[in-house]
C-alpha positions in Angstrom: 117.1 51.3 129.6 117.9 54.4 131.3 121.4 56.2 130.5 122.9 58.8 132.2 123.0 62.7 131.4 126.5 62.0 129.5 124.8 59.6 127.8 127.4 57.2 127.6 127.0 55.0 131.0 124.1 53.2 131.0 122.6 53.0 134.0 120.1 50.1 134.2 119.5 48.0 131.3 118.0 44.7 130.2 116.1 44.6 133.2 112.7 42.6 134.3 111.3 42.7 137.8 108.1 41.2 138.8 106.7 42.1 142.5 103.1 40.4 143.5 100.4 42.4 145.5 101.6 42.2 149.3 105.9 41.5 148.2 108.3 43.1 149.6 111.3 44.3 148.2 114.9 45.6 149.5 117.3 47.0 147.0 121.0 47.0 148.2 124.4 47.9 146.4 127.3 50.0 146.3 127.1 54.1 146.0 126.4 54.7 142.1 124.9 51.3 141.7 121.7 52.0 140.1 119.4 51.8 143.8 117.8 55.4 143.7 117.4 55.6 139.6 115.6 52.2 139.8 113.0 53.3 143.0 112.8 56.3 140.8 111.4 54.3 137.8 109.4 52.0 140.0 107.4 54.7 141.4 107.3 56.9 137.8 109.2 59.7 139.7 111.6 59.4 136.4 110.6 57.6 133.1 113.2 55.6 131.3 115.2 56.7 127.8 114.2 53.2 126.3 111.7 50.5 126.9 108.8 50.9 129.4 107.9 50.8 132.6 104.8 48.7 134.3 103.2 49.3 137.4 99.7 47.9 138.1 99.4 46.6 134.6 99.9 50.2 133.4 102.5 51.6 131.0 103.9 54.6 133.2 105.3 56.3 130.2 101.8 56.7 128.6 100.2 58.7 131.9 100.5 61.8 132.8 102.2 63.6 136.6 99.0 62.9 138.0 98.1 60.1 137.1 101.2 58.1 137.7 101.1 60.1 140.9 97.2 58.8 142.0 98.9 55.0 140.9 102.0 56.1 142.9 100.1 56.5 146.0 97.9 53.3 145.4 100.3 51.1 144.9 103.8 52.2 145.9 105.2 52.8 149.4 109.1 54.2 150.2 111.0 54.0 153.2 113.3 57.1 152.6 116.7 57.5 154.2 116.4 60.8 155.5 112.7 60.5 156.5 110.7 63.1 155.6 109.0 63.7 159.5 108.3 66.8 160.7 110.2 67.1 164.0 107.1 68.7 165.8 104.7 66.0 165.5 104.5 62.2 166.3 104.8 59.4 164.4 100.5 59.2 164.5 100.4 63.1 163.7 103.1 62.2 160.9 100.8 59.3 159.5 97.8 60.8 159.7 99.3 64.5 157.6 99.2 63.3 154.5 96.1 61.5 154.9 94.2 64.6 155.9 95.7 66.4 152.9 93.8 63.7 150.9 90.4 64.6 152.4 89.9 61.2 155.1 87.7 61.4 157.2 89.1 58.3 158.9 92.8 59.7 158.7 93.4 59.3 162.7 92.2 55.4 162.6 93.7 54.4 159.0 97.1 56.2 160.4 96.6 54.0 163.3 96.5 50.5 161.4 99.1 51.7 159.1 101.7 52.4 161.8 100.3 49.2 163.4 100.7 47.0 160.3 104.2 48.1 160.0 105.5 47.7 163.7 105.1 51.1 165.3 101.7 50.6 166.9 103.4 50.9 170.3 105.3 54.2 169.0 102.6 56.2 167.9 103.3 59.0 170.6 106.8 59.0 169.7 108.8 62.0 167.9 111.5 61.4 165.2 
């Protein structure tokens, strides 16, 4: 259950969502529908007032930041809606950021099949 800072709307209740290694998933609904609170549990960005939250077999509420964070970035993935490029580099140099942060050696080439995996291998030289 997750309620809302008054306390009195609940939000997202009574729910049970199972998602197998390689599903995807698209959430839809109107404005105030639940969409962002429920990515935010999924991904243990926000933890839930009642009940419990799995991802990976693990109980999100029991980790700490950084380890739901190191499960976040093994298992989740977000398609923002505003997102989050930096305007100066390509879509390869946008890929491959994050992955150099991480310490990869291979950032260039796993950016690369990532982009490719996901449609954009032809785009790879392209700005947002």
């Amino acid at each position: 259950m997750v309620e809302s800072a008054e306390g009195e709307l609940t939000i997202l209740h009574d729910l049970d969502l199972n998602l197998a290694k390689g599903d995807s998933l698209a959430i839809v609904g109107s404005s105030g529908s639940g969409k962002s609170t429920l990515l935010g549990l999924l991904a243990g960005l926000d933890l839930p007032s009642g009940g419990t939250v799995l991802l990976a077999g693990k109980d999100l509420g029991e980790l700490d930041e950084d380890q739901r964070a190191r499960l976040r970035a093994e298992h989740v993935g977000f398609v923002f809606q505003s997102f989050q490029l930096l305007d100066s580099l390509n879509a390869l140099e946008n890929v491959m950021l994050p992955l150099e942060l991480e310490g990869h050696g291979d950032a260039r080439q796993r950016a690369r099949a990532l982009l490719e995996r996901v449609g954009l291998g032809q785009r790879l030289s392209h700005y947002p």
